[in-house]
C-alpha positions, 0 to 999 in steps of 0.5 A: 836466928829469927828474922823479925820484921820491924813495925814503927809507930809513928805519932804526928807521921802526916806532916813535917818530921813524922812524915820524912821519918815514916818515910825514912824507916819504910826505905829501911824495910820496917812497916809503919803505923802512922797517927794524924790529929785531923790531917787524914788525907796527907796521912793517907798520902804518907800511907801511899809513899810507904808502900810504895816503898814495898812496905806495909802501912796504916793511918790512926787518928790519935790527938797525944793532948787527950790522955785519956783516949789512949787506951783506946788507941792502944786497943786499935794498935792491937787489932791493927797488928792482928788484922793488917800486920798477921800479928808480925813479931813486934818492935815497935819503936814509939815517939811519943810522950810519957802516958802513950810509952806507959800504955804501950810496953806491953806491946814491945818485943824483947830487944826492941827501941823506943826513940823520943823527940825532943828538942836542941832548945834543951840545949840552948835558950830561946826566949819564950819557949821556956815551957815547950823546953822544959817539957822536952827536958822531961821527955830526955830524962824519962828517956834515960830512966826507960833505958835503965828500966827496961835494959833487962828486956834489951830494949833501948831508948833514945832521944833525937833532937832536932834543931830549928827545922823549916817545917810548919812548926809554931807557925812555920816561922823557920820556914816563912820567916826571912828574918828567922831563917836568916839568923838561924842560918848565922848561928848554925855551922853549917849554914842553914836551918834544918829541913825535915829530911835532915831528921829522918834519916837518923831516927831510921838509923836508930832503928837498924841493927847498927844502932845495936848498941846506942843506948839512952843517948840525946843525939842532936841533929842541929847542924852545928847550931849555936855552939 
């Protein structure tokens, strides 16, 4: 059988969650096409930490809110994967939204993954989050509509969905907030809030030949939150 490296876009990958998982999937041995809006020298620090890692590595600027621009970014995707990556076999596995997973199928390989980020809070109500919930409820339904569509390609999609995670999120107020990270360590089985090393090492997971079979599932990684 061929061997194929596996190349992983990575939007938001500067900071936070995108930034561990980035990390996450290079110790996996996939190379990483990383997006930053604004944070170009923490991208490029990311870049750094994969290939030390031994894997290849490149930084795009892409804000996900102008729709737009994706066509572009797509078009710089491809000479990225000619020029940088030898035009590698492809298997990309997109985080991202509805426009940027429609501009990109046709980069997909036969037998690839697609793996979104959600939410726990499709799950569990915190009040005036309705929308950013709502939102994510979309993207877990796109999800499992994806997962039928392009089964006859082999590809599989999936969706992770992290609890409340102590990173710069709306104001890092998990992090910074003692009252916030006290409660959230109340109702979380396990004890404590989230950390973004928490996250990545389950999308990496999904990204390896053992997840073969892991198809159009919602995988919370909440450590037990609010059940």
């Amino acid at each position: 059988m061929e061997n194929k490296s596996k190349i992983a876009l990575v939007t938001g990958g500067s900071r936070g969650l995108g930034r561990d998982m980035a990390i996450r999937l290079a110790e996996k041995g996939i190379d990483i096409i990383l997006t930053y809006n604004s944070r170009d020298k923490e991208a490029m620090e990311v870049v750094g930490l994969v290939q030390q890692a031994g894997r290849k590595a490149v930084a795009l600027q892409l804000n996900t809110g102008n729709i737009g621009s994706f066509d572009a970014f797509v078009g710089q995707v491809r000479e990225v994967l000619k020029n940088t990556f030898q035009d590698e076999f492809l298997n990309v596995h997109f985080k991202g939204v509805y426009f940027l997973t429609q501009k990109s199928l046709g980069l997909l390989n036969d037998g690839g993954g697609i793996i979104n980020i959600s939410s726990g809070q499709t799950r569990m109500t915190l009040p005036r989050y309705s929308i950013y919930a709502s939102m994510k409820t979309a993207v877990e339904t796109f999800t499992r509509f994806l997962a039928v569509e392009l089964g006859p390609r082999r590809i599989r999609a999936n969706v992770v969905a992290p609890g409340a995670i102590q990173t710069d999120f709306s104001g890092g107020i998990v992090r910074d907030n003692p009252e916030v990270n006290k409660h959230i360590s109340e109702i979380t089985a396990l004890g404590r809030p989230g950390v973004a090393e928490d996250i990545g090492g389950v999308v990496a997971f999904l990204c390896t030949e053992d997840a073969r079979w892991v198809n159009a599932q919602r995988i919370e990684v909440s450590g037990g939150q609010h059940l």
